[in-house]
C-alpha positions as CSV (number, residue, x, y, z in Angstrom):
1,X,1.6,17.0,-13.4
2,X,-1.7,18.6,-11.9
3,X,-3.2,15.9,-10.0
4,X,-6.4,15.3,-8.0
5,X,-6.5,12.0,-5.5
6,X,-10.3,11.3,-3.9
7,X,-10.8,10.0,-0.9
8,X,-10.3,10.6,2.9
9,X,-9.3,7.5,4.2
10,X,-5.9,6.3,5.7
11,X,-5.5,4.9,2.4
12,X,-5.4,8.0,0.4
13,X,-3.6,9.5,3.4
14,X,-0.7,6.5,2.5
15,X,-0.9,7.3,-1.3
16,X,-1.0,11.0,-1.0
17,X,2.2,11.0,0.9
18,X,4.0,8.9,-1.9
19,X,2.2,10.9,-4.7
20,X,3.6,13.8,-3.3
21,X,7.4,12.6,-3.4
22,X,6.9,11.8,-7.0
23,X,8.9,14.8,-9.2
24,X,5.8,14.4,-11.4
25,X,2.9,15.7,-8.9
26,X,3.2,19.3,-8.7
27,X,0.3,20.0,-7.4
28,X,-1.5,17.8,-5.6
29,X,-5.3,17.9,-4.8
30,X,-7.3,15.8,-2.7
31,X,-11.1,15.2,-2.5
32,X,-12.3,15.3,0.6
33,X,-9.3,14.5,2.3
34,X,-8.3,15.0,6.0
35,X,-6.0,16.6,8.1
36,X,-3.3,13.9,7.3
37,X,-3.4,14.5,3.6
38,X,-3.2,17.9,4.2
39,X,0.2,17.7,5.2
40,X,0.9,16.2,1.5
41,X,-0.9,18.3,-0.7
42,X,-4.4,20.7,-0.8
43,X,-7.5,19.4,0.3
44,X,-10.6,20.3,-1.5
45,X,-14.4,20.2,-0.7
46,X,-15.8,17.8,-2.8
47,X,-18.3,14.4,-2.9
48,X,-17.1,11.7,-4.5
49,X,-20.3,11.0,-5.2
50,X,-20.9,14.1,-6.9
51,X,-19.5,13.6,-10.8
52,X,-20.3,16.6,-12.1
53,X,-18.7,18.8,-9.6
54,X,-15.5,16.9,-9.9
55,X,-15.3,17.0,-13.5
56,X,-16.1,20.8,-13.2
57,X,-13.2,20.9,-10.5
58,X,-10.9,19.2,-13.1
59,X,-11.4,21.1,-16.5
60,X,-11.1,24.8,-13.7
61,X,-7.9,23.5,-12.2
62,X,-6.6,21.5,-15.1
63,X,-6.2,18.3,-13.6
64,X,-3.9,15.6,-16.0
65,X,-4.8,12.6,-13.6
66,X,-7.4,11.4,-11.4
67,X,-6.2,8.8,-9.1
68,X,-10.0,6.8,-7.3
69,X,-9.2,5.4,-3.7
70,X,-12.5,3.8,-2.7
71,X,-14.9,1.5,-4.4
72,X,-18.0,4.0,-4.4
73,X,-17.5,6.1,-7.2
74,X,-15.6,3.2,-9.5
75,X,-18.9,0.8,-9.2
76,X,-20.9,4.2,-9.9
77,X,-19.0,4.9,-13.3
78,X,-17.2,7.9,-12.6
79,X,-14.3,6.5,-15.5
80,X,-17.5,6.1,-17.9
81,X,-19.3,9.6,-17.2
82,X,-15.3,11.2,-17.7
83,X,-14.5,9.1,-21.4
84,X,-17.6,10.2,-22.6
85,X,-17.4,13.9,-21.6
86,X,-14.9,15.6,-24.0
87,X,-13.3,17.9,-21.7
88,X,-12.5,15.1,-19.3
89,X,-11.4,11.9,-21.7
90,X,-8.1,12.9,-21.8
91,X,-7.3,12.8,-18.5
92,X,-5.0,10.1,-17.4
93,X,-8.0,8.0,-15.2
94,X,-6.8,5.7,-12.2
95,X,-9.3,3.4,-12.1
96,X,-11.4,0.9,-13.8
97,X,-14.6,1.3,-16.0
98,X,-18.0,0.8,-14.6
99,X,-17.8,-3.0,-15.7
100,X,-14.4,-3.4,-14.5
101,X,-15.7,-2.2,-11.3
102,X,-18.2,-4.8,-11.0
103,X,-15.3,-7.5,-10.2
104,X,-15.7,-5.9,-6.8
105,X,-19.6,-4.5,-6.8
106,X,-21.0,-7.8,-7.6
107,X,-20.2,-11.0,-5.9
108,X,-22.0,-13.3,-8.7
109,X,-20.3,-11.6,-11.7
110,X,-16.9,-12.2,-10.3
111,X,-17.9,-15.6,-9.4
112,X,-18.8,-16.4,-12.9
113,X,-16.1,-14.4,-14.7
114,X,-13.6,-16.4,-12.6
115,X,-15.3,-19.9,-13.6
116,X,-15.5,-18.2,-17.4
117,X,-11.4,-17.6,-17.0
118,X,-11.1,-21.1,-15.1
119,X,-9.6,-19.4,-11.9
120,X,-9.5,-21.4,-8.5
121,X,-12.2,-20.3,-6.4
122,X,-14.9,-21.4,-4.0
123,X,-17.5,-23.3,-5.2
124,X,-20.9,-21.5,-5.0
125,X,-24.6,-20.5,-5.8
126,X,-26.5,-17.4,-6.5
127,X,-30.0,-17.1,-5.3
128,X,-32.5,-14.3,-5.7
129,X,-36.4,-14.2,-4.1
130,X,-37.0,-15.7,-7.4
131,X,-35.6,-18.9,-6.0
132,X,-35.8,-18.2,-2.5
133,X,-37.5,-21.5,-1.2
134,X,-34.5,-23.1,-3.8
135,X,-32.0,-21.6,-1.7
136,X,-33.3,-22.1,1.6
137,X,-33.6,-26.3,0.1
138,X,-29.8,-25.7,-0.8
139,X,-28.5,-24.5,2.9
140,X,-30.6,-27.0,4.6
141,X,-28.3,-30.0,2.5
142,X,-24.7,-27.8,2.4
143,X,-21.8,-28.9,4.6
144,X,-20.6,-26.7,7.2
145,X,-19.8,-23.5,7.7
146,X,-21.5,-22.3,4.7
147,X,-20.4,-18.2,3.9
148,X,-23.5,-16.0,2.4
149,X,-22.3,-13.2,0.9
150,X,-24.6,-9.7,-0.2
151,X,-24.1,-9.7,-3.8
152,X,-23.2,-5.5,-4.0
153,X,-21.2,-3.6,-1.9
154,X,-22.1,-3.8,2.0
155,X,-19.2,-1.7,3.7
156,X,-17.3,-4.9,4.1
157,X,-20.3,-6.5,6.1
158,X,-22.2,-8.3,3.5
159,X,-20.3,-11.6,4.5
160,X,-21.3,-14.4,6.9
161,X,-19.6,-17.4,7.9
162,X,-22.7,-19.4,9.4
163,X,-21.3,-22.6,11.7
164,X,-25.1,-23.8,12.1
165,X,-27.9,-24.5,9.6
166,X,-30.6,-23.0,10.7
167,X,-27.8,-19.4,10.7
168,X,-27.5,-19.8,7.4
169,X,-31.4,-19.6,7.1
170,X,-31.9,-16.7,9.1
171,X,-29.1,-15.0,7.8
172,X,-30.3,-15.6,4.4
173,X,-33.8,-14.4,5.0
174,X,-32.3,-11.4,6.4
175,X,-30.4,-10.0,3.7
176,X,-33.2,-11.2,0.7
177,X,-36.4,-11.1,2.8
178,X,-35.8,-8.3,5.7
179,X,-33.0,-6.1,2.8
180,X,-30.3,-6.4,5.7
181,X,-27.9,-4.5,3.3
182,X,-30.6,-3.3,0.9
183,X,-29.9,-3.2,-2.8
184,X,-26.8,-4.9,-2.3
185,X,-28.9,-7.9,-0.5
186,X,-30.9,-8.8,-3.1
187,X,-29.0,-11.4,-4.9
188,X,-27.1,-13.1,-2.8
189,X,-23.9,-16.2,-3.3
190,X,-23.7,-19.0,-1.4
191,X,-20.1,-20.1,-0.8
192,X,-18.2,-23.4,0.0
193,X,-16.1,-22.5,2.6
194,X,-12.1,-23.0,2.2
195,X,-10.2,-23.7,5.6
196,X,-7.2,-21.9,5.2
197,X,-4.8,-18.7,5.8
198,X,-5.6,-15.2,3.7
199,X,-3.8,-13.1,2.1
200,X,-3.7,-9.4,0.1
201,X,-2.3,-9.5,-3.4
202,X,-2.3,-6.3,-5.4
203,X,-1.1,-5.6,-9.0
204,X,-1.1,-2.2,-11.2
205,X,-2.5,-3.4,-14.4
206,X,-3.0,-1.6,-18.1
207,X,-5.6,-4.6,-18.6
208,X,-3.3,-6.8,-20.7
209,X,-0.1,-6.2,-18.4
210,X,0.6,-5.6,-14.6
211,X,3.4,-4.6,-12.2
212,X,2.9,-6.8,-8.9
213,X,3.1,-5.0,-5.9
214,X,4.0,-6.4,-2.3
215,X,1.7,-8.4,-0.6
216,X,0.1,-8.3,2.2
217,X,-2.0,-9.4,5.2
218,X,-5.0,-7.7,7.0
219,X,-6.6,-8.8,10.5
220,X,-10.5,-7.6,10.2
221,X,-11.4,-9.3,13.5
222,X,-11.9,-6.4,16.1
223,X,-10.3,-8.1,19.5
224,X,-7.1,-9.9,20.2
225,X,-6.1,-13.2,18.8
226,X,-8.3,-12.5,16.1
227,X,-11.9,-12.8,18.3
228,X,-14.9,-10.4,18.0
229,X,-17.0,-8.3,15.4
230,X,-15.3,-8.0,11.5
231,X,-13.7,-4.4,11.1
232,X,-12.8,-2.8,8.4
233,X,-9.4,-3.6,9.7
234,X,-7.2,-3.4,12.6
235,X,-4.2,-3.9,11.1
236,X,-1.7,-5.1,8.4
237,X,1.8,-6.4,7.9
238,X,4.2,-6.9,5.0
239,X,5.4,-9.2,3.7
240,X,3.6,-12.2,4.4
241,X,6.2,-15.5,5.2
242,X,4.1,-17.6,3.7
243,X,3.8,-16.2,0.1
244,X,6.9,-17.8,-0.9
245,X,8.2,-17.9,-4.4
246,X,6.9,-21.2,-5.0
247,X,3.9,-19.9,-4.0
248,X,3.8,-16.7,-5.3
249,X,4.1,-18.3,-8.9
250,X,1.3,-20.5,-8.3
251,X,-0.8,-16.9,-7.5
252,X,0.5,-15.5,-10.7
253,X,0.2,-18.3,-12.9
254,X,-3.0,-19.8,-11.9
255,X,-5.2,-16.4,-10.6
256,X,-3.5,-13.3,-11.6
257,X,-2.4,-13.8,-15.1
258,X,-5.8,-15.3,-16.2
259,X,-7.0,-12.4,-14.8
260,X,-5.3,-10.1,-17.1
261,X,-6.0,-12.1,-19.5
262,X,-10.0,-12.5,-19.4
263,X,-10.1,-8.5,-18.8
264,X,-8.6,-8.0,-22.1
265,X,-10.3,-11.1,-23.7
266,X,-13.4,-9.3,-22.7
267,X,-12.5,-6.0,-23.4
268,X,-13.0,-4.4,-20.2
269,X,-11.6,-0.8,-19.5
270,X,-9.0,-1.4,-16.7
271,X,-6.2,0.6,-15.7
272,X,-5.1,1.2,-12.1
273,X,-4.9,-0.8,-9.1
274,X,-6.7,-4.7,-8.9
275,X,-6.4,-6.2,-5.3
276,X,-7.0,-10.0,-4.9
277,X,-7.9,-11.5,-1.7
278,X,-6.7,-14.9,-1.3
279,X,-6.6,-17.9,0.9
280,X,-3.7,-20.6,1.0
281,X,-5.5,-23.7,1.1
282,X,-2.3,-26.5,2.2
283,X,-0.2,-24.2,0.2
284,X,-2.5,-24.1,-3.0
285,X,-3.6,-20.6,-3.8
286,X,-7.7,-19.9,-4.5
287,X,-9.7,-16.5,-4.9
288,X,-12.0,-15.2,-2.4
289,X,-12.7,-11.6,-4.2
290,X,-11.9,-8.8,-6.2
291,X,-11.3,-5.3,-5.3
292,X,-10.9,-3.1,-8.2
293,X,-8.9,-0.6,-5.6
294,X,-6.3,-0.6,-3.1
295,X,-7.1,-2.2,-0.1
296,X,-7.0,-0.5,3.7
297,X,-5.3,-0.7,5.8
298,X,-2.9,-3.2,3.8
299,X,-2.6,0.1,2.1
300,X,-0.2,1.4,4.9
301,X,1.9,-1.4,4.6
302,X,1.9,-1.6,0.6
303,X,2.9,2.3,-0.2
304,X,5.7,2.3,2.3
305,X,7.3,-0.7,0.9
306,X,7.1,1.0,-2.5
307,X,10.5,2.7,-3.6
308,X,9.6,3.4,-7.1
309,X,8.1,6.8,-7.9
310,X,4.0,6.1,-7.9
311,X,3.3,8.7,-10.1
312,X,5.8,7.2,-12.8
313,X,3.8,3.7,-12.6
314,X,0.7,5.0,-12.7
315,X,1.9,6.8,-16.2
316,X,2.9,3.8,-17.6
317,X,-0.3,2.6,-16.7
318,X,-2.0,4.7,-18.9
319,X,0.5,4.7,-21.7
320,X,0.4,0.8,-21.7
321,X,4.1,0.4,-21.2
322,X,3.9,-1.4,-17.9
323,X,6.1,-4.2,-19.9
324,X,8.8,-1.8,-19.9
325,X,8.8,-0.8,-16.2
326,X,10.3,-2.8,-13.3
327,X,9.0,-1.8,-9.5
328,X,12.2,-1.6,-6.5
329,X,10.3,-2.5,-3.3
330,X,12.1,-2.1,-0.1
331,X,13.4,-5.3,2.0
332,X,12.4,-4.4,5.5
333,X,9.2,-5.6,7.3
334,X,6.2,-3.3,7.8
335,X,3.8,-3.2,10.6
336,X,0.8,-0.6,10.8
337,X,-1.9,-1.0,14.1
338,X,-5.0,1.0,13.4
339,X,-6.5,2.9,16.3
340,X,-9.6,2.8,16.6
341,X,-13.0,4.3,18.9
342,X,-14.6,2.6,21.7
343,X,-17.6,1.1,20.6
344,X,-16.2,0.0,17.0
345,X,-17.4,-1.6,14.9
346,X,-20.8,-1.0,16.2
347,X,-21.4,2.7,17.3
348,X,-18.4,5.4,17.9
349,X,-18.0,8.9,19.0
350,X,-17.1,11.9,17.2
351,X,-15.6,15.2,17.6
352,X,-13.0,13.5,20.5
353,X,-9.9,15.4,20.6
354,X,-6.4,13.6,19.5
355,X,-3.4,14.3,21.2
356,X,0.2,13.5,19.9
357,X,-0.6,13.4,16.2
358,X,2.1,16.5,16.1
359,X,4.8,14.2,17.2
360,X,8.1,13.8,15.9
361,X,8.6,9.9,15.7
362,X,11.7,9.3,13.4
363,X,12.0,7.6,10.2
364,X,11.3,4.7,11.3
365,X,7.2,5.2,11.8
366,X,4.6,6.8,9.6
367,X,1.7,8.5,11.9
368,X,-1.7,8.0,8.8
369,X,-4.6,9.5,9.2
370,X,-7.8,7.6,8.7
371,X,-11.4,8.8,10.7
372,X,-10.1,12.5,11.5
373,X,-11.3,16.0,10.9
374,X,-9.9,19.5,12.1
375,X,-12.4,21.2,14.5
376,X,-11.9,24.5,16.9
377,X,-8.3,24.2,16.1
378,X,-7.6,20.2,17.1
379,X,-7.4,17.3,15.4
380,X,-10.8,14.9,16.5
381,X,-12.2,11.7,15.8
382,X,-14.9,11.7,12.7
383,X,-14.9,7.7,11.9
384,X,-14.7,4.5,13.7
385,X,-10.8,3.9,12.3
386,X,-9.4,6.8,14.0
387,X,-5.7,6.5,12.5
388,X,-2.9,3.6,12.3
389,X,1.1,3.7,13.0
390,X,3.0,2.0,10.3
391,X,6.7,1.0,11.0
392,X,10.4,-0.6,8.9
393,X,11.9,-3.6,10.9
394,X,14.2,-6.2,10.3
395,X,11.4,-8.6,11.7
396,X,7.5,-8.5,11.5
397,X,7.6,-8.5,15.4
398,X,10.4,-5.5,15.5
399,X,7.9,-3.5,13.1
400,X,4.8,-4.2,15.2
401,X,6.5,-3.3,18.6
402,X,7.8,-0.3,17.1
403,X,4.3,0.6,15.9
404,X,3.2,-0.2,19.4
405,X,5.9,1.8,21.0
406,X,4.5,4.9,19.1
407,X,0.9,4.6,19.7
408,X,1.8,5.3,23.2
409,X,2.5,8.9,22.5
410,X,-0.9,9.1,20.7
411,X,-4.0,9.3,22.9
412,X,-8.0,10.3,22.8
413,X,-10.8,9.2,25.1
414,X,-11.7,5.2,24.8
415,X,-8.7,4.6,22.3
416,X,-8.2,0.9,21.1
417,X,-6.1,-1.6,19.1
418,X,-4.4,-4.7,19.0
419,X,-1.0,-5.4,20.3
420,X,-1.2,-9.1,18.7
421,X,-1.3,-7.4,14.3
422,X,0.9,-10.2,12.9
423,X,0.6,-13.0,15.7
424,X,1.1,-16.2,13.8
425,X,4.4,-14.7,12.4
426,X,6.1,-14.1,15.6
């Protein structure tokens, strides 16, 4: 099966090395990719924000599946501009429609789609500059924290959790009044905050039936002991002790299976991946978001855990027989530490030369590469998250120091992590 994955990210790094095990994926593009994914198949120069140049790409090379990593081109409508062209419909599409997509690129209408489908979740408000002065006489009264959240995609920095009132105010006048995250500013939810531990949930679905995949949980927070500046993530481990069975059918019965349920009540085009981020609230699962698309880096932890061939779930995906199909997952603990450049999240250097990448480090450790690009023959630094080292243990802690153990072979100038990914489980 010709397929093409897009994306560039340690994500698509992760999927394109278990694409490229499958006996279906023979060959294997990616768009844009990066020096990692190169390894795993053959990168090709294109946006992912360009549609018609990846259609073109498809109907020349004869692509038979498109598999989306990030959010961009899902909330755009790239699975609405290929079903209505008629040399692309028939390609097998990883990813949801344009409306699916908005579980994820709008804030509000995942909010109310989840009170429609009578999912646990934060209680909340939306608030435009229609209602402005409303909104700022709602933060005044709220209890706090109160979390303000950009209603489109922000690069996972449309979320504030504000400790003082008169925060919440300016925060709020920043993203309507100032267009802190522009577009994506200009409606903006007003959430009751939940005191509790998260957790990544992620399911394959068909949009009346899903596979669930392992779990997982990220650390965002850029410094030790979870302190400092949100990331896009610093690191990941799976499985998560506290997701339980007892719990885990709470998650299912109460948020995932409703779900399902209210995408096909509502007949919205889903098929592919649906990540929910959660919060155990004294053991009682609620919502926080959608993603309609694998997470990263939970990612690195999620793929290496999977034994059954990707490619093969993904086709019963699209042939709706996901009822039919059981997922193996392995036992072990995995640990991945993302690298990442000095200065991050804020400002970062590019073009820095990466040493060690070329290193052997057993089958215990996965070496995936994230913010990378080839230049004068090296491998350099092109984005903030540089790369992360995902390890098998017995433990959590064994997978972590393992993952530890091997980032001391890697090395470029003003290198960072955490040693503490997966802390509260040691």
């Amino acid at each position: 099966m010709r397929i093409l994955l897009l994306g560039s990210g340690g994500r698509e790094h992760a999927l394109a090395w278990k694409l490229s095990q499958s006996v279906w994926a023979n060959p294997l593009y990616i768009a844009p990719g990066n020096p990692g994914t190169a390894q795993h198949g053959i990168n090709v120069d294109l946006d992912i924000t360009e549609f018609h140049s990846i259609g073109k790409f498809c109907i020349k090379e004869k692509i038979e599946m498109i598999v989306v990593g990030p959010e961009e081109p899902l909330v755009n409508g790239l699975y609405d501009y290929f079903k209505s062209n008629e040399g692309l419909k028939k390609i097998y599409f990883i990813g949801p429609s344009r409306k699916g997509a908005l579980l994820e690129g709008s804030k509000a209408f995942a909010k109310e789609f989840m009170q429609r489908h009578h999912i646990p979740t934060a209680a909340y408000r939306e608030f435009t500059i229609n209602n402005y002065e409303e909104g700022i006489k709602y933060l005044k009264e709220h209890a706090l924290p109160i979390v303000i959240k950009a209603d489109g995609l922000a690069g996972g920095k449309g979320v504030a959790i504000c400790t003082h009132h008169l925060e919440a105010i300016a925060e709020f006048e920043l993203m309507i009044q100032e267009a802190k995250f522009g577009e994506a500013g200009k409606k903006v939810v007003v959430e009751e905050f939940l005191k509790g531990i998260e957790l990544s949930v992620f399911v394959i679905t068909d949009g009346k039936n899903y596979l669930l995949l392992p779990e997982a949980k990220d650390y965002k927070r850029a410094r030790e002991g979870d302190t400092g500046l949100n990331t896009g993530g610093m690191g990941a481990v799976s499985p998560v002790p506290f997701a339980t069975p007892d719990f885990m059918h709470k998650v299912e019965e109460r948020i995932i299976r409703p779900t399902i349920a209210g995408l096909d009540k509502e007949k919205i085009d889903y098929v592919g991946f649906l990540f929910f981020g959660l919060i155990s609230v004294q053991g009682e699962p609620y919502i926080i978001e959608y993603n309609c698309r694998m997470g990263d880096p939970e990612t690195e932890v999620i793929i290496p855990r999977l034994e059954s061939d990707l490619v093969g779930l993904l086709i019963a995906a699209t042939q709706h027989e996901l009822k039919k199909t059981q997922i193996r997952v392995d036992k072990r603990s995995v640990a991945t530490v993302m690298a990442v450049c000095r200065g991050y999240p804020i400002t970062y250097q590019k073009g820095l030369v990466i040493t060690g990448l070329e290193e052997k480090f057993g089958k215990q450790s996965l070496v995936f590469q994230a913010g990378t690009a080839k230049q004068d023959g090296n491998i350099v630094t092109k984005g903030g998250r540089v790369f992360c080292v995902s390890s098998y243990a017995d433990t959590i802690t064994e997978a972590v120091n393992t993952s530890l153990d091997v980032m001391e072979y890697i090395d470029f100038d003003g290198m960072n992590y955490r040693t503490d990914i997966g802390f509260e489980f040691k």
